[in-house]
C-alpha positions as CSV (number, residue, x, y, z in Angstrom):
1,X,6.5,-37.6,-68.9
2,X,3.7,-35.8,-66.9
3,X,0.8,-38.0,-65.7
4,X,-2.8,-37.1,-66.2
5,X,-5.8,-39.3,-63.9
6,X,-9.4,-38.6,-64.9
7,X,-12.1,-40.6,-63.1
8,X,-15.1,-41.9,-64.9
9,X,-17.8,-41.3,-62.5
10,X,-20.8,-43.3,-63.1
11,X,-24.5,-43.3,-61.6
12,X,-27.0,-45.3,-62.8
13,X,-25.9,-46.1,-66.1
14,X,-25.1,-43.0,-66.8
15,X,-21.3,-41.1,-67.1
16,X,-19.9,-37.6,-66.2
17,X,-18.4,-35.3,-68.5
18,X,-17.2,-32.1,-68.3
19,X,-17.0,-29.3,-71.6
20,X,-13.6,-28.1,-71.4
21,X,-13.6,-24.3,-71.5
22,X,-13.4,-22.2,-75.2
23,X,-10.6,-20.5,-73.6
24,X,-8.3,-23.6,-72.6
25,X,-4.8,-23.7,-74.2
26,X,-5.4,-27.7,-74.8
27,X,-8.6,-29.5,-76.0
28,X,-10.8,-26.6,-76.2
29,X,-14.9,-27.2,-76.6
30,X,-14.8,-30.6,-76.2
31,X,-15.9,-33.3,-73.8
32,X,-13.6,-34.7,-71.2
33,X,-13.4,-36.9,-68.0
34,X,-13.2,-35.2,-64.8
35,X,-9.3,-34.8,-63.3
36,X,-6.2,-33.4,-64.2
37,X,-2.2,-33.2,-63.7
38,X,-0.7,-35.3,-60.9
39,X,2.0,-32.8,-59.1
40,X,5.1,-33.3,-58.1
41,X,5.9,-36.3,-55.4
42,X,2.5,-37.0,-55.5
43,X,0.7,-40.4,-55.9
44,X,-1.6,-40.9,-59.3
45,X,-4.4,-41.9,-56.9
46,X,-4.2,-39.0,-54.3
47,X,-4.4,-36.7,-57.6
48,X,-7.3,-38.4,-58.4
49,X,-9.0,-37.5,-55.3
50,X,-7.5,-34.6,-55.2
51,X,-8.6,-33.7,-58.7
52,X,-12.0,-34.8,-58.2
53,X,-12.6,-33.0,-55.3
54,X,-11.8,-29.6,-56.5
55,X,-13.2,-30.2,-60.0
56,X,-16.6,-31.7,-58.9
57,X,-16.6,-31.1,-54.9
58,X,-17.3,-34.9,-54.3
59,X,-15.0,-36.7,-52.2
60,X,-14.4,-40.0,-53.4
61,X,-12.1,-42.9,-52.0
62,X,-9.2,-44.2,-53.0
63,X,-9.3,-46.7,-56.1
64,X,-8.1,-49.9,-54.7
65,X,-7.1,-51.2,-58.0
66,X,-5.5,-49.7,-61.0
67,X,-6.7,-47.8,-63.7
68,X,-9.0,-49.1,-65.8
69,X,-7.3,-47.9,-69.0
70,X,-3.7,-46.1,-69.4
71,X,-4.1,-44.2,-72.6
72,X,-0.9,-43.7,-75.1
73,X,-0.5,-39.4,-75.5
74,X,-1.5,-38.2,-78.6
75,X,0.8,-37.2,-81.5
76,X,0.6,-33.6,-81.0
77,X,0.6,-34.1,-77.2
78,X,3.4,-36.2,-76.5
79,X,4.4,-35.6,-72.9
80,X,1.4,-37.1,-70.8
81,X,0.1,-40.4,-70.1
82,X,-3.7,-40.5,-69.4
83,X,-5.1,-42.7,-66.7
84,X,-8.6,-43.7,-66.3
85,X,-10.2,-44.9,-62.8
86,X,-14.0,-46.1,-62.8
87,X,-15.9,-44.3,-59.7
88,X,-18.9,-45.1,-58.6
89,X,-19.1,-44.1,-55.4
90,X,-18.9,-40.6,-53.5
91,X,-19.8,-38.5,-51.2
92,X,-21.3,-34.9,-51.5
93,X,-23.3,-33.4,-54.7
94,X,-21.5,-32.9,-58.2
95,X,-21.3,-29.1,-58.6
96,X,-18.9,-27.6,-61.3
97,X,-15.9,-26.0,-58.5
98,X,-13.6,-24.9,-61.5
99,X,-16.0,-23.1,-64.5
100,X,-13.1,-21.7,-65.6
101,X,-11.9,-25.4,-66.7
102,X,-15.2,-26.8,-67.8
103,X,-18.0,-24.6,-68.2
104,X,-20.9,-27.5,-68.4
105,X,-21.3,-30.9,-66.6
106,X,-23.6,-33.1,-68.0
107,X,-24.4,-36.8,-67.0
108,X,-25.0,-38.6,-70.6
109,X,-26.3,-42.1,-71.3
110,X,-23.9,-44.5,-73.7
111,X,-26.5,-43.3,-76.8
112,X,-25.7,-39.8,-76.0
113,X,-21.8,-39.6,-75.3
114,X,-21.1,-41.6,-78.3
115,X,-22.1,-38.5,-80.7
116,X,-20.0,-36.3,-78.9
117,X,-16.9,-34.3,-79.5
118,X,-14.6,-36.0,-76.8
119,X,-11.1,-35.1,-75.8
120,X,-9.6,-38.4,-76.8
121,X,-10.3,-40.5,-80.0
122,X,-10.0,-43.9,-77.6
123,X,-12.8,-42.7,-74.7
124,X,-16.0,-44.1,-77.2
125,X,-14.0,-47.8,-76.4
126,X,-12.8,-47.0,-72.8
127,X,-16.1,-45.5,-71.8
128,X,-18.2,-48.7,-72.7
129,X,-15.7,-50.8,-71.1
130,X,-16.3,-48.4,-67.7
131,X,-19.9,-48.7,-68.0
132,X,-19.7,-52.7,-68.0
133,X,-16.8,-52.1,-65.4
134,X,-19.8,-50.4,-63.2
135,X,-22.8,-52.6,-64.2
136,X,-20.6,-55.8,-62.7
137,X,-19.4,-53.9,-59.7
138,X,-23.2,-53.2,-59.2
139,X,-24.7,-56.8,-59.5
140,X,-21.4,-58.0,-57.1
């Protein structure tokens, strides 16, 4: 089963998503978390930074704990397991690196993500829990 880490990048109370592409093969024109496919031999949390770095151009370190949520594949997508990481912290500017994967980036309050189109039915839960995740990690 191939494994799939997407961080939820969070700045002031407010979370990164990415449009996914027209064009894309899976999950066209709707919102998604940042990341992607962990390769072969490699560890979910070096894909992570990996990911986020070529996606976004942010360098991030590595999660010391697990994954905030591990999401069950989808009926018509039954070979991946999604993992979730809260991120809070990075270094360097969020610029869209890969267009050609998501062709906006938007930072969206909890009011505004919860009316969108997302990639998975179970983000509108996981989302609030990694907003709370982030307010605690802020005030501790």
């Amino acid at each position: 089963m191939e494994q799939v880490v997407t961080g939820a990048l969070i700045h002031h109370e407010r979370l990164l998503l990415g449009h996914r592409s027209a064009g894309r093969a899976s999950y066209p024109s709707v919102w998604d978390l940042p990341g992607g496919h962990v390769e072969f031999g490699e560890a979910p949390l070096d894909a992570l930074v990996r990911e986020l770095t070529e996606e976004l151009g942010v360098v991030i370190s590595r999660p010391a704990g697990p994954p905030l949520a591990r999401l069950d594949p989808l009926e018509h997508e039954p070979s991946f397991e999604l993992a979730i990481w809260v991120v809070t912290d990075w270094a360097g500017q969020v610029t869209n690196c890969a267009p050609m994967e998501h062709d906006d980036l938007r930072w969206f309050g909890a009011d505004e993500w919860l009316a969108l189109s997302l990639a998975h039915p179970e983000y509108r839960s996981v989302l609030g829990l990694a907003l709370a995740e982030a307010r605690k990690a802020s005030l501790g």
